[in-house]
mmCIF file of the C-alpha atoms, coordinates in Angstrom:
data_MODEL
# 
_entry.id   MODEL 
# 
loop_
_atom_site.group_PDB 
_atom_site.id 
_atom_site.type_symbol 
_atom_site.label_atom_id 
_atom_site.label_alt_id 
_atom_site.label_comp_id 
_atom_site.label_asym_id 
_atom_site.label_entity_id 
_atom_site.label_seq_id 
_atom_site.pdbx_PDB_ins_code 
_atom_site.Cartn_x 
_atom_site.Cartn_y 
_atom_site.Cartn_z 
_atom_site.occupancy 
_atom_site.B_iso_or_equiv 
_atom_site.pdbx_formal_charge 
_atom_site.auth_seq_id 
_atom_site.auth_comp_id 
_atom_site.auth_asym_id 
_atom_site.auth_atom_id 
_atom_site.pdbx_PDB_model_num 
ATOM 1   C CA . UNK A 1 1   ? -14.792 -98.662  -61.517 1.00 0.00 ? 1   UNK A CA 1 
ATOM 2   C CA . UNK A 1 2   ? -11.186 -99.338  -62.131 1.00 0.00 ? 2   UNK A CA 1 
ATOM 3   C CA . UNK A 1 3   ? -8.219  -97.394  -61.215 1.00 0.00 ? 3   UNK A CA 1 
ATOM 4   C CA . UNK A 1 4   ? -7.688  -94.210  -62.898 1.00 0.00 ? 4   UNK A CA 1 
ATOM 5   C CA . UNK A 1 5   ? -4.303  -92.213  -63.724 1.00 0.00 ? 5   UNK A CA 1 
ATOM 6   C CA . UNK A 1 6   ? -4.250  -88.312  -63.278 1.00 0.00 ? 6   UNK A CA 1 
ATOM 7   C CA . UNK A 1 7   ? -2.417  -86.644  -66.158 1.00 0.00 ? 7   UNK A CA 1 
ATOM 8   C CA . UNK A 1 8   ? -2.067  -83.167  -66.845 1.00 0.00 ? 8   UNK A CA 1 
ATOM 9   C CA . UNK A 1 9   ? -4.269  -81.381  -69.945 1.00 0.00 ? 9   UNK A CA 1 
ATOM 10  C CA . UNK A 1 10  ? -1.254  -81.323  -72.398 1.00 0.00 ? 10  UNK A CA 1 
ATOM 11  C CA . UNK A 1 11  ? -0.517  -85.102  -72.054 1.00 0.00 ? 11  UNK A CA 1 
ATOM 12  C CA . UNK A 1 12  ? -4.419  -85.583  -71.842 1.00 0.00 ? 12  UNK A CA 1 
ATOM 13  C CA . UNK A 1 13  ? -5.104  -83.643  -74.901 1.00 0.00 ? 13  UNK A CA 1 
ATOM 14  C CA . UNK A 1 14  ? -2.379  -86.250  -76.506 1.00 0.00 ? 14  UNK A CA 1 
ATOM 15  C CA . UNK A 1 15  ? -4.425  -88.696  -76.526 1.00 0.00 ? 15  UNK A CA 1 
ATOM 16  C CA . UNK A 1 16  ? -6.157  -87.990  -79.501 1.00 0.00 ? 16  UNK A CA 1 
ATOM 17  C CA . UNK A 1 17  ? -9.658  -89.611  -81.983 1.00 0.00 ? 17  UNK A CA 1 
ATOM 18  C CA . UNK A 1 18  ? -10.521 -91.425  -82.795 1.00 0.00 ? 18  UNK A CA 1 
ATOM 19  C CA . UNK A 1 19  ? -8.364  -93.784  -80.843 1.00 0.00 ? 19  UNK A CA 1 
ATOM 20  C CA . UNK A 1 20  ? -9.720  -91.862  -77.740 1.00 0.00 ? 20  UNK A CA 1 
ATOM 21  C CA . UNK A 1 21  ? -12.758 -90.466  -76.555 1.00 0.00 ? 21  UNK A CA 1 
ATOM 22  C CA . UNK A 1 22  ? -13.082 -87.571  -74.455 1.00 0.00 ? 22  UNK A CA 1 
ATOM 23  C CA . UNK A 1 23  ? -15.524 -86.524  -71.959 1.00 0.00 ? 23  UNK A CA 1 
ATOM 24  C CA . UNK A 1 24  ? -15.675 -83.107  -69.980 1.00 0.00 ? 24  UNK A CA 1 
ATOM 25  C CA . UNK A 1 25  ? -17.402 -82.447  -66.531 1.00 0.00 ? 25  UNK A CA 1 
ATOM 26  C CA . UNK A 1 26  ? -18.509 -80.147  -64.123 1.00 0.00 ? 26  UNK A CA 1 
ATOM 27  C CA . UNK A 1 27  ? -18.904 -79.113  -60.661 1.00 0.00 ? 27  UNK A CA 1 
ATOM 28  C CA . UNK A 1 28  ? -21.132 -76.085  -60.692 1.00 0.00 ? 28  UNK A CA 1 
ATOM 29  C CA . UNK A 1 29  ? -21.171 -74.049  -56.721 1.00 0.00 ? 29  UNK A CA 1 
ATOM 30  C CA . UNK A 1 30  ? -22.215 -71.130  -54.731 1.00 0.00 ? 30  UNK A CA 1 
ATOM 31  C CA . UNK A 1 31  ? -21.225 -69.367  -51.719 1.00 0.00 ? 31  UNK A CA 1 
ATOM 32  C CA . UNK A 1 32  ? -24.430 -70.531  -49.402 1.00 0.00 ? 32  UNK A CA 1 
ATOM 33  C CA . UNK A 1 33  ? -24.562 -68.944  -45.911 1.00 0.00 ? 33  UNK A CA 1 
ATOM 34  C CA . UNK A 1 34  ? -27.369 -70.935  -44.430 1.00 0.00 ? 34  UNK A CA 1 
ATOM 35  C CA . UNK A 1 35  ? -27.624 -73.157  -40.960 1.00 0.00 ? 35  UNK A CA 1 
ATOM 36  C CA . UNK A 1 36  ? -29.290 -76.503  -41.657 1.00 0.00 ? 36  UNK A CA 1 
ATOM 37  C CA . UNK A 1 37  ? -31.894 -76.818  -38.456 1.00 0.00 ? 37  UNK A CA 1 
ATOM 38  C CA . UNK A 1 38  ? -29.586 -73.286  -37.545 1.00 0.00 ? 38  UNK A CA 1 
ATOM 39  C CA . UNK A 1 39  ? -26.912 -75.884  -36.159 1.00 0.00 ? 39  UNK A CA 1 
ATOM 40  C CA . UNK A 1 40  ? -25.065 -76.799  -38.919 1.00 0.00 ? 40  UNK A CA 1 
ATOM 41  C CA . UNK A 1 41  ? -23.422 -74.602  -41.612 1.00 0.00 ? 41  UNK A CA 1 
ATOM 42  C CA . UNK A 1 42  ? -23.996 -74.971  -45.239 1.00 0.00 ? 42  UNK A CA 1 
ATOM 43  C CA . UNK A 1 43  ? -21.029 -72.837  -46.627 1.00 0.00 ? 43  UNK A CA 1 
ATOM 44  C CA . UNK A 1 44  ? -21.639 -73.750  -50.132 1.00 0.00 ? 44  UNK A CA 1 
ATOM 45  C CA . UNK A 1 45  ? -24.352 -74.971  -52.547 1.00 0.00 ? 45  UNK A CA 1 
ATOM 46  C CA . UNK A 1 46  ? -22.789 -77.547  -54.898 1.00 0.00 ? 46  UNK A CA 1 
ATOM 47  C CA . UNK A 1 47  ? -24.737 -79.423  -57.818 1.00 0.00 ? 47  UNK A CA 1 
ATOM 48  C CA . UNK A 1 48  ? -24.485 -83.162  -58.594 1.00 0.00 ? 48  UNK A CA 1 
ATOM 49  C CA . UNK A 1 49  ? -27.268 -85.225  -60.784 1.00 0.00 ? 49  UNK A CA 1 
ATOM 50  C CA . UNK A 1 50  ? -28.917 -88.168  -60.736 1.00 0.00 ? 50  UNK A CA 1 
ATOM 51  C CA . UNK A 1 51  ? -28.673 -90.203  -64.170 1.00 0.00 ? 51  UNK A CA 1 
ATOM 52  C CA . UNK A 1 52  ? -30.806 -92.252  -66.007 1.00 0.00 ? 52  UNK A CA 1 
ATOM 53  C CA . UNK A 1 53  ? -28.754 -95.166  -64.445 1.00 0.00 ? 53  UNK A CA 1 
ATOM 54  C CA . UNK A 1 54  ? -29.477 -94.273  -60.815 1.00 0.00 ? 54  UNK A CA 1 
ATOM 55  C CA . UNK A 1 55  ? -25.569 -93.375  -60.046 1.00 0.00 ? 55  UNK A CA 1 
ATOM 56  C CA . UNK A 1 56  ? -24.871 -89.665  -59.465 1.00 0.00 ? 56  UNK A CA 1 
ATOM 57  C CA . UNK A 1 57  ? -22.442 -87.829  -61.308 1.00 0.00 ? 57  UNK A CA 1 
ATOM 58  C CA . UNK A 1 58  ? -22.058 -84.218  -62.731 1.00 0.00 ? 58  UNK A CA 1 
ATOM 59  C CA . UNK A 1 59  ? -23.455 -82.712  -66.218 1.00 0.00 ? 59  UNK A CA 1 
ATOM 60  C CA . UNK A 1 60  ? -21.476 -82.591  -68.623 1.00 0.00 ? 60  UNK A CA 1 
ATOM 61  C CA . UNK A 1 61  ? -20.571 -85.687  -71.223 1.00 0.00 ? 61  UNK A CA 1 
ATOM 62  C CA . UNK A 1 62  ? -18.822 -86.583  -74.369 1.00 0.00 ? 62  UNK A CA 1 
ATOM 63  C CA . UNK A 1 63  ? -17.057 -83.839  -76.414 1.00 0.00 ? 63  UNK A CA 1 
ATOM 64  C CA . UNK A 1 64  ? -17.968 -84.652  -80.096 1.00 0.00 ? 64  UNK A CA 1 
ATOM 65  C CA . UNK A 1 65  ? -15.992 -84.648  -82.804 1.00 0.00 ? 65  UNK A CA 1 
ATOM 66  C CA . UNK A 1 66  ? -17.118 -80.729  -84.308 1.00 0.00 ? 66  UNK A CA 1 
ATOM 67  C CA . UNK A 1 67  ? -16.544 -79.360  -81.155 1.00 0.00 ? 67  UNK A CA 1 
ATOM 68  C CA . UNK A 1 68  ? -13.611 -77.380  -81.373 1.00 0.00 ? 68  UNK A CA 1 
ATOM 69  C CA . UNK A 1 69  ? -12.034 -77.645  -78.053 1.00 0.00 ? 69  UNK A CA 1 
ATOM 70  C CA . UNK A 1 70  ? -12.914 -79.331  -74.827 1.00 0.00 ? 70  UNK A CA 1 
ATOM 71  C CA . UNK A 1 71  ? -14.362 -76.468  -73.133 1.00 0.00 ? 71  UNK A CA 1 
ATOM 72  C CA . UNK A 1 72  ? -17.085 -75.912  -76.577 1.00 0.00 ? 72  UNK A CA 1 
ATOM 73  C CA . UNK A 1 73  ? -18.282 -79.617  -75.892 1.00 0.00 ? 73  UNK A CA 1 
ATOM 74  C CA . UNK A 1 74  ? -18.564 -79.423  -71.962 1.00 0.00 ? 74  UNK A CA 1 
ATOM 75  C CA . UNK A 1 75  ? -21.065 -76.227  -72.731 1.00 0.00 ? 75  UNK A CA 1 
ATOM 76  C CA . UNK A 1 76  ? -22.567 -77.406  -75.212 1.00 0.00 ? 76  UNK A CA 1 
ATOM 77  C CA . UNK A 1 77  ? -23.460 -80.791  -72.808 1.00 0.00 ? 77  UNK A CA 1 
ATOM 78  C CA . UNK A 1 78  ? -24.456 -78.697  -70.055 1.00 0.00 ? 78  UNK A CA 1 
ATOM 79  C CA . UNK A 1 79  ? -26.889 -76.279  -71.863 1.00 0.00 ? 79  UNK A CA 1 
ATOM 80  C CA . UNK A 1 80  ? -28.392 -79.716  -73.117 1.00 0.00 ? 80  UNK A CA 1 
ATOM 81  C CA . UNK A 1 81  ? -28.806 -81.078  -69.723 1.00 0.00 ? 81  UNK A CA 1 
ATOM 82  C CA . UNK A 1 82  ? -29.541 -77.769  -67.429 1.00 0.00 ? 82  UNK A CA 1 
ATOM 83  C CA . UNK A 1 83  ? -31.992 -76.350  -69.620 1.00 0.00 ? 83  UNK A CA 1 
ATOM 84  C CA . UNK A 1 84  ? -32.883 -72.393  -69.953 1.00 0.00 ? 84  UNK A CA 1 
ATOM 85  C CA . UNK A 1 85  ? -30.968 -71.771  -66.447 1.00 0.00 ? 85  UNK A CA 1 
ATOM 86  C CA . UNK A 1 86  ? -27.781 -72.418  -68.353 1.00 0.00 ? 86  UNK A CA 1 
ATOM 87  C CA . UNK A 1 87  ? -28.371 -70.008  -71.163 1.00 0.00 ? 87  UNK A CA 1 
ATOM 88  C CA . UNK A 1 88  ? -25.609 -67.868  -69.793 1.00 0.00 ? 88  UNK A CA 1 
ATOM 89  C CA . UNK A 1 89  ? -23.420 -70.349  -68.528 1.00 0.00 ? 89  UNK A CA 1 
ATOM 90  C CA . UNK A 1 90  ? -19.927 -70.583  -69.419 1.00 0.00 ? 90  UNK A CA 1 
ATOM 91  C CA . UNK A 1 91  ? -17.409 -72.906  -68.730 1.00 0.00 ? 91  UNK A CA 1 
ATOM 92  C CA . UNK A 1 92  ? -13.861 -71.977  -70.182 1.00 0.00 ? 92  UNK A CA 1 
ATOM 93  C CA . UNK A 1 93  ? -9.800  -73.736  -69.451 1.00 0.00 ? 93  UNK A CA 1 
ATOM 94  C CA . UNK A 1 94  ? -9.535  -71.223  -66.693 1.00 0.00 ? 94  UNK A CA 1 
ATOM 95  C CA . UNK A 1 95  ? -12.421 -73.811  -64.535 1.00 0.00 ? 95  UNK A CA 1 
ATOM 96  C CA . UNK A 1 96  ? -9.967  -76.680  -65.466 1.00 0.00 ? 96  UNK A CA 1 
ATOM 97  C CA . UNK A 1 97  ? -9.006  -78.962  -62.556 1.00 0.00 ? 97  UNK A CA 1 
ATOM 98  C CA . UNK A 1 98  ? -7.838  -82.214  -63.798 1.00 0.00 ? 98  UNK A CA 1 
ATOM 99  C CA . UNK A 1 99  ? -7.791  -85.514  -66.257 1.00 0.00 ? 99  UNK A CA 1 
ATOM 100 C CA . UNK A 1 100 ? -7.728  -88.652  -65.498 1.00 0.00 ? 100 UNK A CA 1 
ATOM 101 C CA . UNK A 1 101 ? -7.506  -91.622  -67.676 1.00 0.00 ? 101 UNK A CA 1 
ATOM 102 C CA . UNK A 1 102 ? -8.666  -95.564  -66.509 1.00 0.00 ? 102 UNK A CA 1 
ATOM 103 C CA . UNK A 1 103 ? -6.056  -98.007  -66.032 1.00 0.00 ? 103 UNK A CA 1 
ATOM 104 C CA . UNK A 1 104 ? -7.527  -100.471 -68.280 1.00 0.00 ? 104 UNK A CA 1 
ATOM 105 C CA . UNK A 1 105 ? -8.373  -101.517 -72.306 1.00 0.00 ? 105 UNK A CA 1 
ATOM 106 C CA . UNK A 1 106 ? -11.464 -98.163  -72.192 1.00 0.00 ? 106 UNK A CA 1 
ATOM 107 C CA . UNK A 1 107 ? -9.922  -95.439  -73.764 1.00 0.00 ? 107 UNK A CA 1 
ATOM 108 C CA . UNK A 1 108 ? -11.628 -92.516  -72.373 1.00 0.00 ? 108 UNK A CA 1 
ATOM 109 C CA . UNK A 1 109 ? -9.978  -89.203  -70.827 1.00 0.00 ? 109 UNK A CA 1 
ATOM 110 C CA . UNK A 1 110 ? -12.110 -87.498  -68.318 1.00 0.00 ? 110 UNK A CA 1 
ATOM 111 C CA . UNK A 1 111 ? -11.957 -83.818  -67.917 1.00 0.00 ? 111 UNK A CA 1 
ATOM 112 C CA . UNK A 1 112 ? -13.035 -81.720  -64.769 1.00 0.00 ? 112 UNK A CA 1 
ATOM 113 C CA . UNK A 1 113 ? -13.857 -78.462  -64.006 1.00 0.00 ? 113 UNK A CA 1 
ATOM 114 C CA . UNK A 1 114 ? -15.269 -76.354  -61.262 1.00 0.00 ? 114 UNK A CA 1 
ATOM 115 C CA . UNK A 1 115 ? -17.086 -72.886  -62.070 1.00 0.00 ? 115 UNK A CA 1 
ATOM 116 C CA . UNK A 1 116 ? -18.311 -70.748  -59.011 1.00 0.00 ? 116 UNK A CA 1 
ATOM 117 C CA . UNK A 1 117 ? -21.167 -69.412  -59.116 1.00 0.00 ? 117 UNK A CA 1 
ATOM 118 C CA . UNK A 1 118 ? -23.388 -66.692  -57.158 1.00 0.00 ? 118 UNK A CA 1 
ATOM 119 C CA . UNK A 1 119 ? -26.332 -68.385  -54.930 1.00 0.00 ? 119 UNK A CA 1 
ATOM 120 C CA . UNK A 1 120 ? -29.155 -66.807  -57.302 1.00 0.00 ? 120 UNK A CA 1 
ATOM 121 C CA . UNK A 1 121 ? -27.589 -67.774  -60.446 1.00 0.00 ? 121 UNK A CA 1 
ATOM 122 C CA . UNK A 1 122 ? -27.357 -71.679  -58.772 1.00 0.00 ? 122 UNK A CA 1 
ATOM 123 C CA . UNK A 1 123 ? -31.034 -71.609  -58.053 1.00 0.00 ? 123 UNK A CA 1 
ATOM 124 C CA . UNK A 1 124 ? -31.708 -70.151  -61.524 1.00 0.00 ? 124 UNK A CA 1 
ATOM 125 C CA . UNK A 1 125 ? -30.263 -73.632  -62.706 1.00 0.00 ? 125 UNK A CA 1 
ATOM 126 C CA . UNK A 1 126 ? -31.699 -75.556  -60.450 1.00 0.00 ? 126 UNK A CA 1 
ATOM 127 C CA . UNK A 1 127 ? -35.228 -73.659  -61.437 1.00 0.00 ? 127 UNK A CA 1 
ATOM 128 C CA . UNK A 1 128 ? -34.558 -74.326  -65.008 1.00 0.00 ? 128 UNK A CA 1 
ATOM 129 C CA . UNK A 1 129 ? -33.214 -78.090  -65.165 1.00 0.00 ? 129 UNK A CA 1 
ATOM 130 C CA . UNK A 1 130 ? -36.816 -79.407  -65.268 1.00 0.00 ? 130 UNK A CA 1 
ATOM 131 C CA . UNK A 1 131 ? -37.253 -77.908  -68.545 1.00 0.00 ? 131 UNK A CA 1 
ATOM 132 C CA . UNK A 1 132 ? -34.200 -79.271  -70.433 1.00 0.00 ? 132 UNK A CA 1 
ATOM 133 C CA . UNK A 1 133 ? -33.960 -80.861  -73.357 1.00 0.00 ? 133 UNK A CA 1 
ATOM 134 C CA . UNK A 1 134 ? -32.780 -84.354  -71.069 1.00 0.00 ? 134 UNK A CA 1 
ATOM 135 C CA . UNK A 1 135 ? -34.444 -83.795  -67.950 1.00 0.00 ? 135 UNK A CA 1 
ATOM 136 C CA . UNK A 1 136 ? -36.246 -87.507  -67.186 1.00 0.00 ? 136 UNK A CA 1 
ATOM 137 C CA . UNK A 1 137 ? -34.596 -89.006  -70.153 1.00 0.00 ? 137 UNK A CA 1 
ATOM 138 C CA . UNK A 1 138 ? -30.598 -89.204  -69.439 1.00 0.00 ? 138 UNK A CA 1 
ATOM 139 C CA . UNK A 1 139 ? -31.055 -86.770  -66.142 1.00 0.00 ? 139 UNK A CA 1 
ATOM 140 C CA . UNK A 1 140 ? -33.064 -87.604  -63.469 1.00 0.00 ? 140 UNK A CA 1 
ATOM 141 C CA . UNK A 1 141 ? -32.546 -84.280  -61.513 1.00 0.00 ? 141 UNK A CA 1 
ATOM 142 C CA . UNK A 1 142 ? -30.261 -81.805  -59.930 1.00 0.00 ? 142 UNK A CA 1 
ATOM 143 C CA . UNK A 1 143 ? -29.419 -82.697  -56.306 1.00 0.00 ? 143 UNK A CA 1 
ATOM 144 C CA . UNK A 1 144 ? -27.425 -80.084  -53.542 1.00 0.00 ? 144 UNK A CA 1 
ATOM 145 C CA . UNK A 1 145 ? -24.060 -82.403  -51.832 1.00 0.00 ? 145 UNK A CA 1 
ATOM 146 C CA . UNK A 1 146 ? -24.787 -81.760  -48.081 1.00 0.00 ? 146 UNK A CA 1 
ATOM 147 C CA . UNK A 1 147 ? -21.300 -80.581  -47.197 1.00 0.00 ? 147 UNK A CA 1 
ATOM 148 C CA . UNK A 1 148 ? -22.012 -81.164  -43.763 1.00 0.00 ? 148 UNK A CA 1 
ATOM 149 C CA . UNK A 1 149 ? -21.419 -83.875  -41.023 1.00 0.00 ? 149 UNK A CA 1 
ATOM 150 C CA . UNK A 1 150 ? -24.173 -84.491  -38.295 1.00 0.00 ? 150 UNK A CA 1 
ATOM 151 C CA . UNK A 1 151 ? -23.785 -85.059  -35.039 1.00 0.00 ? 151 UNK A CA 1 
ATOM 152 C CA . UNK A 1 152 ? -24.047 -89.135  -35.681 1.00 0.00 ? 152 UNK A CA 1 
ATOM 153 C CA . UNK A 1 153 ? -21.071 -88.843  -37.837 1.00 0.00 ? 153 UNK A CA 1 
ATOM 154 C CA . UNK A 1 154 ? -22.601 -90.479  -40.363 1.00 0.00 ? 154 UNK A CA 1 
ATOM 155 C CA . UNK A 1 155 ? -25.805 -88.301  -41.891 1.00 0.00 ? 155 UNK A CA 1 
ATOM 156 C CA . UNK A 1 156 ? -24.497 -85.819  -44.429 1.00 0.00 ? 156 UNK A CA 1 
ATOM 157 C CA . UNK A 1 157 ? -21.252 -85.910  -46.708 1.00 0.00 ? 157 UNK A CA 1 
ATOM 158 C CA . UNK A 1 158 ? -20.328 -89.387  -45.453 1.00 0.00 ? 158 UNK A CA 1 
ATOM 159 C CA . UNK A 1 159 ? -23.874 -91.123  -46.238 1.00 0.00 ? 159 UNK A CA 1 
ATOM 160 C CA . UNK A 1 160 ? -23.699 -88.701  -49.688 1.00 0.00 ? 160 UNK A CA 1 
ATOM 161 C CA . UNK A 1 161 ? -20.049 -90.521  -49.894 1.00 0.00 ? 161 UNK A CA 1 
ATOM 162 C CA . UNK A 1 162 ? -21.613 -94.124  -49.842 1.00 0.00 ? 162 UNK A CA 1 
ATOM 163 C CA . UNK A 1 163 ? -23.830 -93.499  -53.192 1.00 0.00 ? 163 UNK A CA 1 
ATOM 164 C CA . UNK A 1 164 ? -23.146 -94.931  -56.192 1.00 0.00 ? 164 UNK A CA 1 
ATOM 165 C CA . UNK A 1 165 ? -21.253 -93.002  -58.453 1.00 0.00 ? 165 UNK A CA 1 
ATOM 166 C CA . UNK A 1 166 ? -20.490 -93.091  -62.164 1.00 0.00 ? 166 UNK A CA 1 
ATOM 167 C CA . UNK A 1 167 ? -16.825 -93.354  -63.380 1.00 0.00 ? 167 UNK A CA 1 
ATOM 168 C CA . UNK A 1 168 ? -14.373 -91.201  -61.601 1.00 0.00 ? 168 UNK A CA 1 
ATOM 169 C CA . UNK A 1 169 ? -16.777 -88.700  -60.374 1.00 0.00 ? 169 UNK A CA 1 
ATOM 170 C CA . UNK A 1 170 ? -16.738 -89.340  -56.810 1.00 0.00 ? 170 UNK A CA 1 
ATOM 171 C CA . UNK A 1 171 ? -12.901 -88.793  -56.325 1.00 0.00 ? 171 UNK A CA 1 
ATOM 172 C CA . UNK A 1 172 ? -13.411 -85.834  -58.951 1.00 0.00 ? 172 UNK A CA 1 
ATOM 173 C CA . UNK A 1 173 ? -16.178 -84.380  -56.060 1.00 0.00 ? 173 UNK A CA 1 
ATOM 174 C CA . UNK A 1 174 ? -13.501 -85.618  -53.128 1.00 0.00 ? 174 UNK A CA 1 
ATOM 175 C CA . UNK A 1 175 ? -10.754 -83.448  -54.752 1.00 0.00 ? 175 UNK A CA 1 
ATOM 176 C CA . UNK A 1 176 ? -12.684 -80.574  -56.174 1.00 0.00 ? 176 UNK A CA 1 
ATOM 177 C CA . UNK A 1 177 ? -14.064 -80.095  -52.382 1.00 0.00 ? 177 UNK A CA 1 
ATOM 178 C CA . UNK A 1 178 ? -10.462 -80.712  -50.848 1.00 0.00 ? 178 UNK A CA 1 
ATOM 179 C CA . UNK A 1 179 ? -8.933  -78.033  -53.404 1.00 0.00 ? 179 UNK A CA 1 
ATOM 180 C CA . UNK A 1 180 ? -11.481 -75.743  -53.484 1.00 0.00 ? 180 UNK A CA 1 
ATOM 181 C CA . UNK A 1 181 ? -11.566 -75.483  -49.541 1.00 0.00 ? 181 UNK A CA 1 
ATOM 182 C CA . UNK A 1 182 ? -15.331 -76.299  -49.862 1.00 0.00 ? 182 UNK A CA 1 
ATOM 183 C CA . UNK A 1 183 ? -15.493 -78.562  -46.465 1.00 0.00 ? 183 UNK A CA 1 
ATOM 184 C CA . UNK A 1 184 ? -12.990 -78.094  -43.784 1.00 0.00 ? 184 UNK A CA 1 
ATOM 185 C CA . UNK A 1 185 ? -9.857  -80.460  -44.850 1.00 0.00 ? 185 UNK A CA 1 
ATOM 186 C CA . UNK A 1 186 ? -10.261 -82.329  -41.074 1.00 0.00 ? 186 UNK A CA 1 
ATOM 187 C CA . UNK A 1 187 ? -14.055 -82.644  -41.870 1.00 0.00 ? 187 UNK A CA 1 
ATOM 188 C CA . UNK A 1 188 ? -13.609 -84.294  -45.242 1.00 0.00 ? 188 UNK A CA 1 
ATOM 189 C CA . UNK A 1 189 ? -10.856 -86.516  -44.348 1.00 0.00 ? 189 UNK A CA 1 
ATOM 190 C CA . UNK A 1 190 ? -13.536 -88.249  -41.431 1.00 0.00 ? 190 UNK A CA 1 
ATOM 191 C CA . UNK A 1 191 ? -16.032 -88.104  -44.012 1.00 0.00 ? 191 UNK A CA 1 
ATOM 192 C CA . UNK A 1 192 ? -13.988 -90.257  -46.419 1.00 0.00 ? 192 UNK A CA 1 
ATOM 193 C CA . UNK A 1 193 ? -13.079 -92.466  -43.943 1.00 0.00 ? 193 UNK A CA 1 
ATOM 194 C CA . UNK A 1 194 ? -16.381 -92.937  -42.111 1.00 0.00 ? 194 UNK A CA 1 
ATOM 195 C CA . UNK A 1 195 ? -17.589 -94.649  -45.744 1.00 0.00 ? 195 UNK A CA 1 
ATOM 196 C CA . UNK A 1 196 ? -14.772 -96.829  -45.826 1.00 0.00 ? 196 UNK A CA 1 
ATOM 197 C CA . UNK A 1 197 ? -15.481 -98.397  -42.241 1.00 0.00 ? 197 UNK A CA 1 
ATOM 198 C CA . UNK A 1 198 ? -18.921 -98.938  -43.759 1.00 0.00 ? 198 UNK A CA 1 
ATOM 199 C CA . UNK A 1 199 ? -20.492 -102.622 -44.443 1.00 0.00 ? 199 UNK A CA 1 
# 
């Protein structure tokens, strides 16, 4: 993946079809108050997926052309791909965190957004993504970041870190878990850097 350029939603929402396609994303988490092993605190459930492609990234996808704004075609995408769990799912401009656009001849804006969650109404996704309309075919699965750091420095957030990812999304999951305060800023800087030291 090339380099992208933030921009804000205004300038983003410019950047009109069909010169430009648009695609909207999301990071769906829960407070989670577990230990893993009772050493090593969760703090929060967050959702990635695997796709058909074997990279991880988050559900969501392209906002089509009859969707009437942004936040219509990220639902829309994500009651496709989560199945009956997402039934009462909304995402709205209030979950907005950023845009980005690749430096490069692909004209595609990506759109993120972050919607918190309670813990049961996480697992009810997770319960129901087997049962959605894409589930095997362009999603492989729902899978939990570990937003942890073992003892070896390495198991956890900065071996999650060293996946592939599609597009943008792993500095999308970098920032959302920096701005969100979902892993301690120290802990997530060490993470980042731990996969950049690695072969």
């Amino acid at each position: 993946m090339g380099e992208c350029r933030a921009l804000s939603r205004a300038e983003a929402l410019q950047l009109a079809p069909p010169d430009w396609q648009h695609a909207c994303h999301a990071l769906l988490y829960a407070p989670c108050p577990g230990r893993l092993f009772g050493k090593f605190p969760l703090r929060f459930a967050a959702l990635m997926q695997m796709r058909f492609d074997g990279r991880l990234g988050f559900p969501g996808g392209f906002v089509d052309p009859q969707d009437v704004s942004l936040e219509e075609g990220l639902n829309r995408e994500l009651h496709e791909e989560l199945g009956p769990g997402a039934a009462s799912l909304h995402v709205t401009e209030d979950h907005y965190l950023s845009s980005h656009v690749p430096e490069g001849p692909r004209r595609v804006v990506t759109h993120f957004y972050a919607k918190p969650l309670s813990l049961e109404a996480l697992r009810t996704l997770e319960d129901g993504a087997t049962q959605a309309k894409e589930h095997g075919l362009e999603v492989m699965g729902l899978i939990r970041v570990p937003l942890y750091t073992l003892r070896d420095g390495v198991g956890g957030l900065p071996a999650f870190l060293s996946n592939t990812f599609i597009g943008n999304s792993r500095e999308q999951l970098i920032h959302a878990l920096d701005t969100l305060q979902l892993v301690p800023r120290e802990q997530l800087q060490k993470a980042v850097t731990m996969t950049q030291k690695r072969p």
